[in-house]
C-alpha positions in Angstrom: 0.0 0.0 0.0 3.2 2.2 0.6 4.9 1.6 -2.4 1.3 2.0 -4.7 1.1 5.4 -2.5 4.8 6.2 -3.4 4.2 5.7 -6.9 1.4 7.8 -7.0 3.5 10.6 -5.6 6.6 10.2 -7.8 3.9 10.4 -10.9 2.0 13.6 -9.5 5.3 15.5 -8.6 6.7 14.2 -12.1 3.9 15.6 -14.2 3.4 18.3 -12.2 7.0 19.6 -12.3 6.8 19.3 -16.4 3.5 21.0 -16.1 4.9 23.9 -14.5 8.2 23.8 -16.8 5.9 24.2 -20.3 4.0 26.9 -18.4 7.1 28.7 -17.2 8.4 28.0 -21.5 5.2 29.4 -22.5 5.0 32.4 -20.6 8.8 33.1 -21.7 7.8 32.7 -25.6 4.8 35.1 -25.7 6.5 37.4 -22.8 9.5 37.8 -25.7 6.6 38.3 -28.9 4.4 40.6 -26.9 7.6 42.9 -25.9 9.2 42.3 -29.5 6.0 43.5 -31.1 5.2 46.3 -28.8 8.6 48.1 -29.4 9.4 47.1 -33.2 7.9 50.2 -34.6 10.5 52.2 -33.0 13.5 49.2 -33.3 16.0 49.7 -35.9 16.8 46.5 -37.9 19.7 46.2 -35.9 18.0 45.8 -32.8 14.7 44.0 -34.0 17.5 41.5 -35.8 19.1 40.6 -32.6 16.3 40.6 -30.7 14.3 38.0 -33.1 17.8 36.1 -32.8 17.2 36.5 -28.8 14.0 35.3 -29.3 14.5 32.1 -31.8 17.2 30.8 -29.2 15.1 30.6 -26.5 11.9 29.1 -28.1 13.5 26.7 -31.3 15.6 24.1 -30.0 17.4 23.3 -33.4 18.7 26.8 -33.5 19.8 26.6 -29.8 21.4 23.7 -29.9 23.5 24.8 -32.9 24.2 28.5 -31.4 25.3 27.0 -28.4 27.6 24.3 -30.3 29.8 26.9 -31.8 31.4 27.4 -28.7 32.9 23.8 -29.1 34.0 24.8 -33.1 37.1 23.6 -34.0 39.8 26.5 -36.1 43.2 26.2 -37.5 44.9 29.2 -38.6 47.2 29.5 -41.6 49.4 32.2 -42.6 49.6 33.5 -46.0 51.9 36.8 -47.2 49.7 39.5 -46.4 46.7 37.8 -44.7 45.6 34.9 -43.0 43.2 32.0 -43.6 41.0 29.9 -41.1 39.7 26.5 -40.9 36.7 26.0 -39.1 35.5 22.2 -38.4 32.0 22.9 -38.6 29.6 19.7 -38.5 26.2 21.4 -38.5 27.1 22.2 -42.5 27.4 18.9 -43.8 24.2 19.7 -45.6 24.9 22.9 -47.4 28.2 21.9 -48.2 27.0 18.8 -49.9 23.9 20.1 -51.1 23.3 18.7 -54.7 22.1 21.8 -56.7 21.5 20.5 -60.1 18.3 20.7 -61.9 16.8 17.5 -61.1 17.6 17.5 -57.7 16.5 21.0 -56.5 13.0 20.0 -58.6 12.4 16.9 -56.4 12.7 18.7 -52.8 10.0 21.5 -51.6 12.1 24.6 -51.2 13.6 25.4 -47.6 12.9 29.0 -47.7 9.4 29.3 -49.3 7.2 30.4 -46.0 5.3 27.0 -46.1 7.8 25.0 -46.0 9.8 26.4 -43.0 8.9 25.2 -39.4 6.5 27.4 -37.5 8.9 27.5 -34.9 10.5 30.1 -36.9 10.3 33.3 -37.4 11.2 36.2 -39.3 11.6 40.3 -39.3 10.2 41.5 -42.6 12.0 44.3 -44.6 10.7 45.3 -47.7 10.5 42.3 -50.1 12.5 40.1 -47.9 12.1 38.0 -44.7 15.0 38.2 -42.1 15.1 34.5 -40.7 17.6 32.9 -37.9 19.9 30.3 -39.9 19.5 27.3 -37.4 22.8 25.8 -39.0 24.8 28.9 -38.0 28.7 29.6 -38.7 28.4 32.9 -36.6 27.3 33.9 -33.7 24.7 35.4 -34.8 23.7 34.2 -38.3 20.8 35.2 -40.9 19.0 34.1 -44.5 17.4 36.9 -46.0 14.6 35.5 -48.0 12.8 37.4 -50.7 9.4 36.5 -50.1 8.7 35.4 -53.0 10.0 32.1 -55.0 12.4 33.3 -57.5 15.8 32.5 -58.4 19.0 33.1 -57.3 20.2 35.9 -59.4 22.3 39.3 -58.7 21.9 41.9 -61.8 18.3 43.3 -60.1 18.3 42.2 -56.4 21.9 43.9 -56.0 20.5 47.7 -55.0 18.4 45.3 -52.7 21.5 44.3 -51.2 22.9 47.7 -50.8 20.1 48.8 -48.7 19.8 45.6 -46.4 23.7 46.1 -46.1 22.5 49.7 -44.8 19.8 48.6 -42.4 21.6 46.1 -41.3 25.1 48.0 -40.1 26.3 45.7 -37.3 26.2 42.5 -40.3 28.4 41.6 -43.1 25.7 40.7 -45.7 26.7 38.4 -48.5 25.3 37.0 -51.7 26.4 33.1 -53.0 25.7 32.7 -56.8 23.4 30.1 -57.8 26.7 27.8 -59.0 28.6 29.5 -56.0 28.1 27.9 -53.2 23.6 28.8 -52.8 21.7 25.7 -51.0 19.1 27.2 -52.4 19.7 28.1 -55.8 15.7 28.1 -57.2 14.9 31.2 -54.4 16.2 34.2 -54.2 18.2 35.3 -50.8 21.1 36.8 -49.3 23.0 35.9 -45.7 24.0 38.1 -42.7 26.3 37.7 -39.7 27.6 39.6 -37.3 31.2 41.5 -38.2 34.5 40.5 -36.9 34.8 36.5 -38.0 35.8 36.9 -41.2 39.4 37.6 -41.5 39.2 39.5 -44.8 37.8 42.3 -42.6 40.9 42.1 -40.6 43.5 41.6 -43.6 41.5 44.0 -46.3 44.1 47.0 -45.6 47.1 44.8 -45.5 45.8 42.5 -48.7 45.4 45.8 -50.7 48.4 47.6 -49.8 50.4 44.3 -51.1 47.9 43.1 -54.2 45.3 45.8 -54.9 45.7 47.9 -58.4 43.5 51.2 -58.6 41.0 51.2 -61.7 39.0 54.3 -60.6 38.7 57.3 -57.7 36.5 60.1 -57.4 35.0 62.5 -54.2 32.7 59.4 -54.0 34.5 56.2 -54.5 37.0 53.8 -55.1 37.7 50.8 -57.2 40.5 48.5 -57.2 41.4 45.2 -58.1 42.9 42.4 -56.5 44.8 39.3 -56.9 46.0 37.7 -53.7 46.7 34.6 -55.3 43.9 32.7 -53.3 41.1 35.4 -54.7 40.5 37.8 -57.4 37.8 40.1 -56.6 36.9 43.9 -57.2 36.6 46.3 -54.4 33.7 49.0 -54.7 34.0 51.6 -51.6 31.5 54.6 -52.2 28.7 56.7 -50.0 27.1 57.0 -53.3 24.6 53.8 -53.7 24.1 54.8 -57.7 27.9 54.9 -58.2 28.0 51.3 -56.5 25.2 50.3 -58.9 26.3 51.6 -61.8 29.7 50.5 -61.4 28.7 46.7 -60.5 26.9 46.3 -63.7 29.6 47.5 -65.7 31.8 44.9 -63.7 29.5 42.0 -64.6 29.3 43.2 -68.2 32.6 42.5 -68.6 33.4 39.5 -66.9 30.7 38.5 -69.2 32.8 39.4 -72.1 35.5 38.2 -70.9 34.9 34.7 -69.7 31.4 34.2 -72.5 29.4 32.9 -69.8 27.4 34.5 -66.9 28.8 35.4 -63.7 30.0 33.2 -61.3 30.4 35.8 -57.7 30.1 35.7 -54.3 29.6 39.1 -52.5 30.2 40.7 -49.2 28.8 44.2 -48.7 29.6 46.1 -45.3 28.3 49.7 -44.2 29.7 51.9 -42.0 30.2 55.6 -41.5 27.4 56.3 -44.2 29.5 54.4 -46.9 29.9 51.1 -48.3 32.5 48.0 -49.0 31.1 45.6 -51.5 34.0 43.4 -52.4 32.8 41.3 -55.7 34.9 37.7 -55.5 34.6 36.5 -59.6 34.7 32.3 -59.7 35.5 30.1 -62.4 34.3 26.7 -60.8 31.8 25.6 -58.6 33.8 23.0 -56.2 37.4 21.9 -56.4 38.5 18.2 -58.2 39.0 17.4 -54.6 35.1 17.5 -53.9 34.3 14.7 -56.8 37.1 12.5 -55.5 36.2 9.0 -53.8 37.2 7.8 -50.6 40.5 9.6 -48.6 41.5 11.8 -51.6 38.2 13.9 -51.2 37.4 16.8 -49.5 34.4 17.8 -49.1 35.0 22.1 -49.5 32.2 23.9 -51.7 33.5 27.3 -51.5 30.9 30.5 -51.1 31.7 34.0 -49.7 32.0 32.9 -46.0 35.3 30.8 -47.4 36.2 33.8 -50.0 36.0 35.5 -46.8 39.0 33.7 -45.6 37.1 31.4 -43.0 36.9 27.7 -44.8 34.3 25.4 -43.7 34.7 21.5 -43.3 31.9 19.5 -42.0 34.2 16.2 -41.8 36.5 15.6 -39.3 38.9 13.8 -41.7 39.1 16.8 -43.8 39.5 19.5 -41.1 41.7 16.8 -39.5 44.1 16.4 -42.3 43.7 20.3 -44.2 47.2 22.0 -45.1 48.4 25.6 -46.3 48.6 23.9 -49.5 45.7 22.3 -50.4 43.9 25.4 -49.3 46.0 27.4 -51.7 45.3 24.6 -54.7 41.7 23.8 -54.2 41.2 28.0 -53.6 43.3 29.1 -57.0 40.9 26.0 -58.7 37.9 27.8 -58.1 38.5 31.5 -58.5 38.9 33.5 -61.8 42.1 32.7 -63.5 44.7 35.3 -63.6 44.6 35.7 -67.9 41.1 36.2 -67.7 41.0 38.7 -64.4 43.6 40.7 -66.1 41.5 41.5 -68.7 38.5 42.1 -66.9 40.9 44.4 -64.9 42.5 46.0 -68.2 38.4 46.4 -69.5 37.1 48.5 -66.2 40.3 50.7 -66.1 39.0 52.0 -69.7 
């Protein structure tokens, strides 16, 4: 009768304790939306960014597990003349990195981003045609996909004054744009990616990098241009305040690596904003992945480069690969997959005209 009386007990404290744990979860959740909502009309994007991030970490356990698993990341650090490249073992990625993005495959899965196929755990700050969402596979702190809202695909030429002013409202983030055959997971809808400044060591580097490899194409009272070869990356660097030079100067960019190369451009992009002006630096590819990706059994590594990587932070999901990386299979699989130095020259020799 003791024990059956017992039992009783242990069940009724049990239940009652996780009764009073999803009340306590609840009351956290809508306390968090009610103050969110009551105070967003007067939030920057900054602030209603980071607190939606705030938000998502408490009530979607995907997202917190991941945020708080970043703290156990892995990094090697390799030096380079002039700059410096990281390695970051980073698990979570495994499915971006080998995300199959051809035709037939993106046509079989429902897309990721569109609004009905997300879970309803998550949600999102709305900015003109785009929806701010929490990445719950994050490689920063705090990490974003800018979705446009509607299904459209990945392409730069009209989205990119887009990106200028999400770059803007946005300050505290570096925002960055993967081509469809440059590293996008999602290649069938249109988005860009935020995170916070400071990880990416081309931030740290950029003065040093262009001091050593940059050559000066243009400079007005608004902006400059220059070109750079680092022997890892060519990419063009756009710093202006004025957001129709940027523009205007972009497109004249992809029109001639589209001369140059007779086939549409491959880029990743990072744009920053501070002190009412802009850094957009425009990384031009030539390949998708390295050999190394396709090869079989201890000779591959699985590294699909997009701006995060161009940035100078490389991801590997695999423990092998992170494991057994080197200075020089970064510099080989890196020179495989940007623009090659004949045909950036001319695309430089083109835009100093």
């Amino acid at each position: 009768m003791l024990a059956k009386r017992n039992k009783y007990i242990f069940y009724l404290i049990y239940f009652t304790e996780k009764y009073i744990l999803a009340i306590w979860k609840l009351f956290n959740k809508y306390y968090l939306y009610f103050n969110f909502d009551k105070h967003k009309n007067t939030m920057t994007i900054n602030e209603q960014v980071k607190q939606l991030f705030k938000q998502q970490t408490k009530d979607w356990d995907l997202l917190q597990q991941n945020v708080n698993g970043l703290s156990n990341i892995q990094t090697k650090v390799f030096e380079f003349d002039g700059f410096t490249i990281k390695a970051q073992h980073n698990p979570k990625r495994i499915t971006s990195s080998a995300a199959k993005t051809d035709k037939q495959s993106i046509e079989k899965r429902p897309c990721f981003l569109c609004k009905q196929n997300r879970p309803n755990v998550q949600e999102a700050v709305i900015l003109g045609d785009y929806e701010i969402l929490c990445n719950p596979f994050p490689i920063f702190n705090e990490h974003f996909t800018i979705s446009n809202k509607n299904h459209i695909p990945q392409s730069i030429a009209e989205p990119f004054a887009d990106m200028l002013d999400i770059s803007k409202a946005m300050s505290n983030y570096v925002v960055f744009y993967n081509g469809a055959t440059c590293g996008a997971s999602a290649p069938d809808h249109l988005h860009f990616q935020a995170g916070n400044k400071g990880l990416l060591t081309i931030e740290q580097n950029y003065t040093q990098i262009c001091e050593k490899y940059a050559t000066q194409l243009k400079q007005n009272s608004n902006s400059v241009i220059l070109s750079v070869n680092d022997g890892l990356r060519t990419f063009i660097s756009i710093e202006s305040n004025n957001k129709m030079e940027i523009e205007t100067e972009f497109k004249n960019i992809c029109q001639q690596i589209e001369l140059v190369t007779q086939k549409s451009c491959m880029l990743n992009i990072l744009s920053c904003y501070n002190n009412g002006s802009w850094r957009v630096l425009v990384f031009v590819r030539e390949k998708h992945r390295p050999t190394q990706f396709f090869e079989q059994g201890d000779k591959q590594i699985l590294f699909s480069p997009a701006s995060v990587d161009m940035g100078g932070v490389i991801i590997l999901p695999r423990s092998n690969d992170f494991a057994n990386i080197s200075k020089d299979k970064i510099e080989d699989m890196m020179q495989q997959v940007k623009l090659n130095d004949n045909c950036f020259k001319k695309v430089v020799k083109e835009l100093m005209h």
